[in-house]
C-alpha positions, -999 to +999 in steps of 0.1 A: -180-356+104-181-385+128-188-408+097-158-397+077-134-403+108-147-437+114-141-444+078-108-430+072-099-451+109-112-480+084-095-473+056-064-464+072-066-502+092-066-517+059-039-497+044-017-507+078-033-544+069-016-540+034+019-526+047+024-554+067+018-575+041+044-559+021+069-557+050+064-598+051+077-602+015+103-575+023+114-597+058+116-629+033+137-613+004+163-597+030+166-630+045+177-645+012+196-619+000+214-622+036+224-656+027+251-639-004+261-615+023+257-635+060+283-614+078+263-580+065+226-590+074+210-610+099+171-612+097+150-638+111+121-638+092+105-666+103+098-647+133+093-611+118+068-627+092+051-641+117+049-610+136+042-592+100+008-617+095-007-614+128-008-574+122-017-577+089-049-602+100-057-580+130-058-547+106-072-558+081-105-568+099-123-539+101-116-525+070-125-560+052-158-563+078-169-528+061-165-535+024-185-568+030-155-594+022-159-615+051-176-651+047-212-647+052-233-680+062-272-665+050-291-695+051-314-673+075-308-640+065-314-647+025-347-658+033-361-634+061-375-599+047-383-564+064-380-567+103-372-598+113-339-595+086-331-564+105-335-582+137-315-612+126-287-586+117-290-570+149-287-596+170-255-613+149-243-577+152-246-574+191-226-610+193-202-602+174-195-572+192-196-590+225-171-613+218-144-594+201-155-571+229-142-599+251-112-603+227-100-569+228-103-567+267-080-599+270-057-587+239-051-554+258-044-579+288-020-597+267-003-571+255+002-554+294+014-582+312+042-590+282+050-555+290+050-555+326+074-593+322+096-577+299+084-611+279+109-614+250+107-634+220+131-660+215+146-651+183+179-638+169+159-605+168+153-604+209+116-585+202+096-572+231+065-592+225+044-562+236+050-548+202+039-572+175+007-587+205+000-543+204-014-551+165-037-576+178-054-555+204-055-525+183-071-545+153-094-558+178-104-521+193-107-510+156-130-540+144-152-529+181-159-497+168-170-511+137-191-531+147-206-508+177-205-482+142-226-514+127-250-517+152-261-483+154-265-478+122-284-508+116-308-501+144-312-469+128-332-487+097-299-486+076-288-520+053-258-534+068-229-516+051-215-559+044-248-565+030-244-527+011-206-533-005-217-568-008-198-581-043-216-597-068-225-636-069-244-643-099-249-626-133-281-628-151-288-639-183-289-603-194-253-596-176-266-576-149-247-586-117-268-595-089-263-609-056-282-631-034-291-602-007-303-580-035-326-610-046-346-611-017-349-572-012 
């Protein structure tokens, strides 16, 4: 039960990921369609994009971290086997989750004190800036869990779920896909 709730909170990240990605485009086209009627609409999307793309980044990290689409450096990894790959995951794991542990403390920080300023942005669209900064510390908080979700589950003898959804690199001369991690299995 607790495995399908993390991953539907995954899921539903990226899919909150995707609709800001589609509200950017939608931002940009009202802008422009503003300009035919400039006494009907007023949108300032240089701002509201903005606002748009840091949401859609800050969603979209967990879900991506799970299905193994974030850059990988394995010069170490691709070359250690049985344990000491485990280890080597385990402690990039744990450091990872320290810092964004670090960066969703100081986003929630962020995010109060724009509150507690009434800090507004300085567009034509006067914005709270706790709003849009809210994305960043809940994308933050969500990638935590996954990777406090990562951790355990590694630690439990599990393959990384990035190293599991990893996508293919190579095809074989038979046009079997392969990828480096399976390789060294």
């Amino acid at each position: 039960m607790i495995r399908k709730s993390l991953d539907a909170l995954y899921l539903w990240s990226g899919y909150l990921s995707a609709f800001f990605l589609v509200a950017i485009a939608l931002t940009i086209v009202a802008q422009v369609l503003g300009r035919f009627a400039p006494k009907l609409i007023v949108v300032d999307s240089t701002e509201t994009a903005g606002f748009c793309l840091a949401a859609s980044t800050f969603f979209g990290l967990a879900y991506t971290y799970r299905q193994g689409a974030h850059i990988r450096v394995t010069l170490v990894t691709r070359l250690a086997t049985g344990t000491l790959d485990r280890l080597i995951h385990l402690w990039s794991i744990l450091v990872f989750a320290v810092v964004m542990g670090l960066m969703t403390y100081w986003s929630f920080d962020y995010v109060y004190f724009s509150y507690k300023f009434n800090d507004i942005s300085p567009g034509l669209m006067a914005i709270p800036f706790w709003i849009p900064r809210s994305a960043m510390g809940l994308g933050s908080l969500i990638l935590l869990i996954a990777l406090i979700d990562e951790f355990v589950s590694v630690a439990r003898g599990k393959v990384p779920s990035y190293v599991e959804n990893d996508a293919p690199i190579f095809k074989s001369a038979d046009g079997e896909a392969s990828s480096q991690t399976e390789e060294t299995r």
